[in-house]
DSSP file (Angstrom, degrees, kcal/mol; ACC not computed):
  #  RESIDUE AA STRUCTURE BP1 BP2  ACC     N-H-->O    O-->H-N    N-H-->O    O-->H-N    TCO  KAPPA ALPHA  PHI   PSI    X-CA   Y-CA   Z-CA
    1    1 A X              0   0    0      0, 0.0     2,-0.1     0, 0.0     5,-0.0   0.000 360.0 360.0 360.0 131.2  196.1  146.4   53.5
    2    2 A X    >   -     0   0    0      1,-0.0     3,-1.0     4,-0.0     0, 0.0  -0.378 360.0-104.6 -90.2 158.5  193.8  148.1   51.1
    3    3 A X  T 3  S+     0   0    0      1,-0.3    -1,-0.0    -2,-0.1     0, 0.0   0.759 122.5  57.8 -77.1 -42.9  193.0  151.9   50.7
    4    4 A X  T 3  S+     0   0    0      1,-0.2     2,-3.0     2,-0.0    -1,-0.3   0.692  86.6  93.1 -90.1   2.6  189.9  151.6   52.3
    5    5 A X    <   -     0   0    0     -3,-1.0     2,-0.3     2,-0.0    -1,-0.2  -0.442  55.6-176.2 -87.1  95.8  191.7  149.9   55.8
    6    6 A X        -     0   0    0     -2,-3.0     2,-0.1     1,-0.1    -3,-0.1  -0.660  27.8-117.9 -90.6 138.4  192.1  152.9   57.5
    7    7 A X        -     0   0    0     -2,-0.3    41,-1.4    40,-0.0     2,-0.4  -0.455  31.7-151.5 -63.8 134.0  194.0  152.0   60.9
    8    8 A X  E     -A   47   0A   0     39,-0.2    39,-0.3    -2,-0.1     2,-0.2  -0.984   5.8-152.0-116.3 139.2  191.9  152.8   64.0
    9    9 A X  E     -A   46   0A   0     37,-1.8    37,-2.7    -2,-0.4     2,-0.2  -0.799  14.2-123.7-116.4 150.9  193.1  153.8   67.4
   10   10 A X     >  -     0   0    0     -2,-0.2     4,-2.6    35,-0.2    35,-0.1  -0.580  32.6-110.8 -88.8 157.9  191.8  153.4   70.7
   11   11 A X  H  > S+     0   0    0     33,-0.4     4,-3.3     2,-0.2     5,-0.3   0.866 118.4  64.3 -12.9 -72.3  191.4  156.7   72.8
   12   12 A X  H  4 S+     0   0    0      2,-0.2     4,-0.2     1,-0.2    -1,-0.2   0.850 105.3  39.5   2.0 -96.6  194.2  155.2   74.8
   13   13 A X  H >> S+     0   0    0      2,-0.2     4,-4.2     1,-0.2     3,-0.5   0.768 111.2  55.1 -41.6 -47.3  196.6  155.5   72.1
   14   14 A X  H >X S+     0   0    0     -4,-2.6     4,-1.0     1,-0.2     3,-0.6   0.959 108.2  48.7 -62.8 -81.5  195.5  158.7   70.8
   15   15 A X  H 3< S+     0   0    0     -4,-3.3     4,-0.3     1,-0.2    -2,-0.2   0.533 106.5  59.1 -45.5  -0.9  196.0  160.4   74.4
   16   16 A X  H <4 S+     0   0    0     -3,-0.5    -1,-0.2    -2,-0.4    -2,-0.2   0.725 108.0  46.1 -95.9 -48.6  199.5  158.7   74.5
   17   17 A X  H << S+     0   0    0     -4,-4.2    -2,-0.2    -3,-0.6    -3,-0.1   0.982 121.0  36.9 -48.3 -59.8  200.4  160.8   70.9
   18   18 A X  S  < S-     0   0    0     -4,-1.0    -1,-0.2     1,-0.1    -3,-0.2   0.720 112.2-119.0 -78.3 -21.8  199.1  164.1   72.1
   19   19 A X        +     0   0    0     -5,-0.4    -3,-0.1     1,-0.3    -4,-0.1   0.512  69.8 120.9 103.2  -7.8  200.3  163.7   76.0
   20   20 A X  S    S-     0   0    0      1,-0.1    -1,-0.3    -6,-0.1     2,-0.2  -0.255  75.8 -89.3-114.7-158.5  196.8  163.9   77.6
   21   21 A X    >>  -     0   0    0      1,-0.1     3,-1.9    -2,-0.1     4,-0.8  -0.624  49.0-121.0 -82.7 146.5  194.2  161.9   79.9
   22   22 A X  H 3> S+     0   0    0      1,-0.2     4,-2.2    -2,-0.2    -1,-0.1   0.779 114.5  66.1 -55.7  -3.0  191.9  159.7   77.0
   23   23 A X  H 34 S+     0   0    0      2,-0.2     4,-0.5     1,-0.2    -1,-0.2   0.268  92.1  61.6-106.5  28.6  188.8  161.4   78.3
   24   24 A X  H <> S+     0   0    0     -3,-1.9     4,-1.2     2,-0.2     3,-0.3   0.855 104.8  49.8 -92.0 -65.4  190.5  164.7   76.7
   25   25 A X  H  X S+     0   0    0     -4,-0.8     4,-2.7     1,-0.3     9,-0.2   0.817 107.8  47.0 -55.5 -74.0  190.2  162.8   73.7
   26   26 A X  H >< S+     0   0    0     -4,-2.2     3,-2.5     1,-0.2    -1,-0.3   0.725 115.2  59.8 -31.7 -81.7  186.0  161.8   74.2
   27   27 A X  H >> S+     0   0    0     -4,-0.5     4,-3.6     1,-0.4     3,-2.0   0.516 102.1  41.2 -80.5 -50.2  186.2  165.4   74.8
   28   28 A X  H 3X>S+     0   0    0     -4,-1.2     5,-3.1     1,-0.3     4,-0.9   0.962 113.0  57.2 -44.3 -42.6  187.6  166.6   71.5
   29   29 A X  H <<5S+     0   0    0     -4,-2.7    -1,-0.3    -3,-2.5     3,-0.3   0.806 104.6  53.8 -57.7 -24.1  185.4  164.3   69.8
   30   30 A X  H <45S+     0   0    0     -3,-2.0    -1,-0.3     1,-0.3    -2,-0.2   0.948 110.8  41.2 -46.6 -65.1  182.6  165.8   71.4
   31   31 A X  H  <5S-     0   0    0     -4,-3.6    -1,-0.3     1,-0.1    -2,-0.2   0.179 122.8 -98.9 -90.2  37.7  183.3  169.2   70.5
   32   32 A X  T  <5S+     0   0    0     -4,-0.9    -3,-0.2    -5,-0.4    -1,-0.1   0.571  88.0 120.2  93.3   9.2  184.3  168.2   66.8
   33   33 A X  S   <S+     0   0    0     -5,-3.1    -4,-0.2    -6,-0.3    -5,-0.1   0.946  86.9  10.6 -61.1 -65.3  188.2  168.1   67.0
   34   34 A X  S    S-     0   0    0     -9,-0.2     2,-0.4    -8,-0.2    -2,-0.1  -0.197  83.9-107.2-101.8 177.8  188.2  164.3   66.0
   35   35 A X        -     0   0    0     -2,-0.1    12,-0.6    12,-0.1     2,-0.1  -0.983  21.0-137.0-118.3 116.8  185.6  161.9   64.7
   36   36 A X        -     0   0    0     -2,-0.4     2,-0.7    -7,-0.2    10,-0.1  -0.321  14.3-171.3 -46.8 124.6  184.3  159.3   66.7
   37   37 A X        -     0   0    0      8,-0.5     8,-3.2    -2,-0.1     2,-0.4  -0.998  24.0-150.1-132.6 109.2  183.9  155.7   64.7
   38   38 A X  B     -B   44   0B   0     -2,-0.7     2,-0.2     6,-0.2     6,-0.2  -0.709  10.0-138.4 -84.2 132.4  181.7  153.6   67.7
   39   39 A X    >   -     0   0    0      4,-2.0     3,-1.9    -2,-0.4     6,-0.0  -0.616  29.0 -99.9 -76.6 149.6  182.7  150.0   67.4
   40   40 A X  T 3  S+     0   0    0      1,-0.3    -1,-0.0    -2,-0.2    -2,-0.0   0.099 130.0  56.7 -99.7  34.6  179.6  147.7   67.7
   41   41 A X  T 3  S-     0   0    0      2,-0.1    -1,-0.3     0, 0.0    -3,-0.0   0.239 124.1-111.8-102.2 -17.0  180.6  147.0   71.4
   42   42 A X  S <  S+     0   0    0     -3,-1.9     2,-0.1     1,-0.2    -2,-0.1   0.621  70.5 132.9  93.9 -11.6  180.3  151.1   71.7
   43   43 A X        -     0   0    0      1,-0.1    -4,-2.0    -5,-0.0    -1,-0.2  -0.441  59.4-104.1 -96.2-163.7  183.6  152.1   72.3
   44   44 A X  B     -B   38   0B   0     -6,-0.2   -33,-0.4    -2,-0.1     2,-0.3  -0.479  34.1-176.6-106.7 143.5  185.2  154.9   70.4
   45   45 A X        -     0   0    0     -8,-3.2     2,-0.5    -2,-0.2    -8,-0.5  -0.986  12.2-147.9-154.3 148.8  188.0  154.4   67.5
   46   46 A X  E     -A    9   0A   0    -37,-2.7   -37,-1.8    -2,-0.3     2,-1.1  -0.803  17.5-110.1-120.2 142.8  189.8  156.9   65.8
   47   47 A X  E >>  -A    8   0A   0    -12,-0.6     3,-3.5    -2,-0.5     4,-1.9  -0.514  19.7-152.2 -62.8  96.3  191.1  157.4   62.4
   48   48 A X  H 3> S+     0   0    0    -41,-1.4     4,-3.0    -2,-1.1     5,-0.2   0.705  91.9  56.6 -58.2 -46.3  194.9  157.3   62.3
   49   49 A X  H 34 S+     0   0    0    -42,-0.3    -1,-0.4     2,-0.2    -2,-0.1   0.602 113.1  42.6 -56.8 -28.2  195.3  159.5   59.3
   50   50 A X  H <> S+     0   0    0     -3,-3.5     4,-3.5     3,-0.1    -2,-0.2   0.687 102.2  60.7-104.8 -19.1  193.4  162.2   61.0
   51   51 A X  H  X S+     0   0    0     -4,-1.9     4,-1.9     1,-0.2     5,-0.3   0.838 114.5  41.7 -74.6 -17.5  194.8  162.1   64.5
   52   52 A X  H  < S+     0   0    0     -4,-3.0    -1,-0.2     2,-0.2    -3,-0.1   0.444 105.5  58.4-115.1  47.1  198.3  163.0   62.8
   53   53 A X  H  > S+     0   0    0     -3,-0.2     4,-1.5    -5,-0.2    -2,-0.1   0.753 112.4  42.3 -92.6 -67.3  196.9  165.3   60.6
   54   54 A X  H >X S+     0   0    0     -4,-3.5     3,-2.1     2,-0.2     4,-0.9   0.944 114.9  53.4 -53.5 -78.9  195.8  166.9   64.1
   55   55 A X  H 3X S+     0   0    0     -4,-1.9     4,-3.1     1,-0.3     5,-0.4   0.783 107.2  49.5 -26.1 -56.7  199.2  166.2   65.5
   56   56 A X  H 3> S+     0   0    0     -5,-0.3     4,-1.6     2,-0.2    -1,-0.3   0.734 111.7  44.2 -50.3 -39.7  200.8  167.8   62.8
   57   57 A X  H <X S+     0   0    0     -3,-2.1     4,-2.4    -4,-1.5    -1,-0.2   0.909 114.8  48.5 -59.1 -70.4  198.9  170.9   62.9
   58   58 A X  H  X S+     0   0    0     -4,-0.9     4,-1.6     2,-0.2    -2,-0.2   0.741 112.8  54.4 -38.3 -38.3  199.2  170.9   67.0
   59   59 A X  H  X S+     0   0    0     -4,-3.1     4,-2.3    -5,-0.4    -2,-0.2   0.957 112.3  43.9 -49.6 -77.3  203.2  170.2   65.8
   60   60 A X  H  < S+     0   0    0     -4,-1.6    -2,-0.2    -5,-0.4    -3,-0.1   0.835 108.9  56.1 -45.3 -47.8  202.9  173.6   63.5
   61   61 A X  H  < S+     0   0    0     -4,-2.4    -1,-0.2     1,-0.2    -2,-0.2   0.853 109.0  45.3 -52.8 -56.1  201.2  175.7   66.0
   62   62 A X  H  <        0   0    0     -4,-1.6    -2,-0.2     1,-0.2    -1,-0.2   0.608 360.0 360.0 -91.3   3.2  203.6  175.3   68.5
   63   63 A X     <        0   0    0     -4,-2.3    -1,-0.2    -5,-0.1    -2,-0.2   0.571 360.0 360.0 -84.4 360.0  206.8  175.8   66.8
């Protein structure tokens, strides 16, 4: 895998790391927590390197 294949995750998956529903997930992306990568069907895929950036931070916060 090359530098520029960044791993993508579905909503799904992402709301299974953090513990929530996925359409907390749309939500962040809404208000700017994540970045949305549309697929060219239109759903939503997320960068793996920055949802556990966010975990990790979320990690930090509550400890």
């Amino acid at each position: 895998m090359s530098a520029e294949q960044e791993v993508l995750l579905t909503p799904s998956e992402v709301a299974a790391l953090f513990r929530v529903d996925p359409k907390t997930v749309t939500r962040w992306a809404k208000a700017g927590k994540l970045t949305a990568i549309k697929t060219l069907g239109g759903h939503r895929r997320y960068k793996e390197s920055e949802v556990k950036a966010l975990l990790s931070a979320n990690n930090s916060e509550s400890n």
